[in-house]
N, C-alpha and C positions, 0 to 999 in steps of 0.2 A: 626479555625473550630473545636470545640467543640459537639461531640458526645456522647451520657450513652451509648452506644452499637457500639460496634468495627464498624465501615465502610465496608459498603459491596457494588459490585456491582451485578447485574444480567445479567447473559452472556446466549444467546441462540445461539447454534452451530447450524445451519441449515445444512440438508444434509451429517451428519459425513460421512456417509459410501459410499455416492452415488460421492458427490465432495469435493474430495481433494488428488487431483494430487500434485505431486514433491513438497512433504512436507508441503504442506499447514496446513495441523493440527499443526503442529511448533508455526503457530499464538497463538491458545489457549494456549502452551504452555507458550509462552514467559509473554501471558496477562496476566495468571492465578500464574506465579513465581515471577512478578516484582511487584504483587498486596500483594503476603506471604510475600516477602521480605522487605512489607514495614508496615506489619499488617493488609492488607484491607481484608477481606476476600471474596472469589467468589463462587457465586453458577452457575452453568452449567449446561444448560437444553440441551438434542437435542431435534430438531425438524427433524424426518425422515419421510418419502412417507407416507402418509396417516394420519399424527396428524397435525392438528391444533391447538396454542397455539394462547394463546393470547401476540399478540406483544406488546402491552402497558406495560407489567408487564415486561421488559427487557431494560436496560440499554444500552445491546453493543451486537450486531447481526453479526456473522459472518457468510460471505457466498464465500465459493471457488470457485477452479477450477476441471473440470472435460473434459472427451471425449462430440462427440457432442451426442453418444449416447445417452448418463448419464446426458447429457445436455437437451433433449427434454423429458427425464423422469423425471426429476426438473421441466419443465418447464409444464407441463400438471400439478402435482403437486401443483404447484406457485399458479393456477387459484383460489384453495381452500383458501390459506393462505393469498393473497394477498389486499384483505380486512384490515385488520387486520394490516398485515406488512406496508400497505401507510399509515394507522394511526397511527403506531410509528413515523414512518421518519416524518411526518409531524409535531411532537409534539415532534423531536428532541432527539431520538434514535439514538443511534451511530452504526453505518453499516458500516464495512471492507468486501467491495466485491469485491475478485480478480478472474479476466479473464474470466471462464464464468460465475461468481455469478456478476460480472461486464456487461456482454451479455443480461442476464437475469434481469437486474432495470432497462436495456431500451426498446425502444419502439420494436425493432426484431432485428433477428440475420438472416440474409440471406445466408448461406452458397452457397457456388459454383455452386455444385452438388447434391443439396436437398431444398425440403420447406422449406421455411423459419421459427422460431422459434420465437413464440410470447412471447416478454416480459410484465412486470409490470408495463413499461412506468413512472415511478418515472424518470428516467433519462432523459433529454431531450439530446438521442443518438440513433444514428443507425450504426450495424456493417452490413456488406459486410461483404462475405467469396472473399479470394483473390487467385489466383493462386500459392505463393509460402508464406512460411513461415517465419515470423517475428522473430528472434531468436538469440539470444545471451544476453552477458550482457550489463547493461543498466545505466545510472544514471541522474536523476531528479535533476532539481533546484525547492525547494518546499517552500514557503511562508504560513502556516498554519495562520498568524495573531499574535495568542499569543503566541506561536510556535517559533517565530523568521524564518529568511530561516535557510533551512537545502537542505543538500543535501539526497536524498534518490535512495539506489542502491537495486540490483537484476538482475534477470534474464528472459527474457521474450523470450517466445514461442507462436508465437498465429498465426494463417491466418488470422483472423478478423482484418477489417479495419475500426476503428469506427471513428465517426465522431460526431463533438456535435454540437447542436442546441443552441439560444441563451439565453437558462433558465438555461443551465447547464454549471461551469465552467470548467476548467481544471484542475486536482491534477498538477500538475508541468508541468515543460519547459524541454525539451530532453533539456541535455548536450551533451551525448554521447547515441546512438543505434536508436529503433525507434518510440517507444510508438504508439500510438494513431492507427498512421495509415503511418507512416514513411512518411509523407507527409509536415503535418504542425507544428511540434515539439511541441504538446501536447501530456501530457502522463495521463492518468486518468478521473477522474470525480470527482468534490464534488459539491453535493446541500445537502442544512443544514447541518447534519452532517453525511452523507452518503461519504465514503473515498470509491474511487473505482480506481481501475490501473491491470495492466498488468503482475502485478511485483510478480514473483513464487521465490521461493528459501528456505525457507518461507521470507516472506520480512519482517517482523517483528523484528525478534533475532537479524539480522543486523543493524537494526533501531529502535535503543532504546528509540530515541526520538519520534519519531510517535507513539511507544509501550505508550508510558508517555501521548501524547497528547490522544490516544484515553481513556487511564484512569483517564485523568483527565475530557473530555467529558462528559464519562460513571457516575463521583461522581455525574458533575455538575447538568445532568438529576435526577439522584437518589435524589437526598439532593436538586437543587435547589437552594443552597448558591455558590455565586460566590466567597466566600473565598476558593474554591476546586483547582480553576486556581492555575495553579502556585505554588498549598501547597503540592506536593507528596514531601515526602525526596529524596535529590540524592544519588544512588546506585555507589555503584565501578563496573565501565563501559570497565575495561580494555579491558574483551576476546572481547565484543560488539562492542569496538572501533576499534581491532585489525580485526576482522569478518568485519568491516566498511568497512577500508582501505583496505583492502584485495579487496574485492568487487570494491570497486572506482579504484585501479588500473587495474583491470582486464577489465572494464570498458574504462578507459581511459591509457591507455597501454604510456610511455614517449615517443613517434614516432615523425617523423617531424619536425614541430616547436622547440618540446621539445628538441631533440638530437639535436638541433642547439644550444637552450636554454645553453645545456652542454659544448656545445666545448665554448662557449661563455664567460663564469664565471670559471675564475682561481679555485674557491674552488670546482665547481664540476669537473672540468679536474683535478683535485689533487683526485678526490675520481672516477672516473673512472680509472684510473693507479694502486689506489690503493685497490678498493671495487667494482668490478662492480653492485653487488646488490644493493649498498647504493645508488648507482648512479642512478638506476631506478628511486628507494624510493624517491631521492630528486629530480630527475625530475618530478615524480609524482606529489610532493608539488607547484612545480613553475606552471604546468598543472591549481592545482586547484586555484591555486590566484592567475591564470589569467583572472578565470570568477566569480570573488570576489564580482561583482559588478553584476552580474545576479540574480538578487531577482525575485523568482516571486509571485503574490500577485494573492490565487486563488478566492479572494473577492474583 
């Protein structure tokens, strides 16, 4: 991939100030550091309550999480933009919508104890408000395509119970928590390339690979040359890796099975006597290559 002008993408932050609960701005962070680190360069527009841009001109659209307040002041908002923004996604704009920027690309948001909250209907989904809250942390078995699976962690907060229709798939299979609607062990949404989930923390920094796949989306719109797949440099991923793990155990904690797992295998009964944290650590490991074989495929 051969460029006379450095590689850039264009990023529109929707809503900076209105949504982005429990560090969500993290996302732009991690998008706009792992683009410098690799020479790309990024321009960042926001889009706040009353400006209308035009969404064709943007490569990669981020939309957060917020209160429900903050929520139906987006979404009175949304009515103006909305034009505009289904003309991107249709034409294959990359959109990272988490929790309620996730609420708001589908068709409404019903809360409990209030009118209900009219979305953009890009998503073929509908959340229910639920009586208690969805909460802790969480980890996805995720199949992007070119992506390879991955697993993708975080932490999820939400009462909404969403539900999806047959136009739209699922971002990943709950391993561990509740996603979707703690029902049917979906967690997310993608149509074309709209990434949508549940997942606050910021889920990005921790998932360096999703961070990679939405910037290599973002070239592929920009440029249009499918040599973009696949051609970002790889970064030294250690803290990323370590922030990973971190999150997957806490997630999937070594209980049960696994501390049977332990007594079971002479090398971890030799590292419980003599390491108890290692011993977490490697039950951890046995945890996750036990569902080694759970790909899931959201196309």
């Amino acid at each position: 991939m051969e460029h006379a002008e450095p590689i850039s993408i264009r990023i529109c932050h929707l809503y900076p100030r209105l949504l982005s609960v429990a560090g969500d701005r993290g996302n732009l962070l991690a998008l706009t550091r792992r683009c410098a680190w690799r020479g790309i360069r990024s321009a960042v527009t926001e889009a706040d309550v009353g400006e209308v841009p035009d969404f064709t001109g943007f490569d990669l659209i981020l939309l957060h999480g917020g209160q429900d307040c903050e929520m139906r002041a987006a979404a009175r908002d949304l009515e103006m933009k909305a034009g505009s923004l289904r003309e991107a996604i249709e034409t294959d704009a990359v959109v990272l919508a988490v929790c309620a920027g996730y609420q708001l690309l589908g068709k409404y948001y019903a809360p409990a104890d209030a009118p209900p909250v009219t979305g953009i209907g890009v998503l073929d989904a509908v959340t229910e408000g639920g009586s208690t809250r969805l909460m802790g942390h969480i980890a996805v078995a995720c199949d992007l395509g070119q992506a390879g699976p991955h697993r993708l962690v975080g932490f999820e907060n939400h009462s909404g119970r969403t539900h999806l229709g047959p136009g739209t798939d699922p971002l990943g299979r709950v391993i561990a928590g509740s996603g979707n609607n703690g029902e049917d062990g979906t967690e997310g949404a993608r149509y074309r390339e709209v990434y949508a989930t549940y997942l606050h923390g910021p889920v990005l920094p921790k998932n360096p690979w999703l961070t990679d796949h939405l910037i290599s989306m973002a070239l592929l719109h920009r440029y249009k040359d499918p040599g973009t797949l696949g051609s970002l440099v790889p970064l030294e991923d250690q803290t990323e890796a370590e922030a990973h793990a971190a999150a997957l155990r806490l997630a999937c904690p070594p209980t049960g099975r696994w501390r049977a797992a332990i007594a079971a295998r002479p090398r971890l009964r030799r590292a419980v006597s003599q390491d108890p944290e290692a011993a977490d650590q490697a039950a951890g490991r046995y945890a996750r290559q036990a569902d080694e074989g759970m790909a899931w495929t959201s196309r």
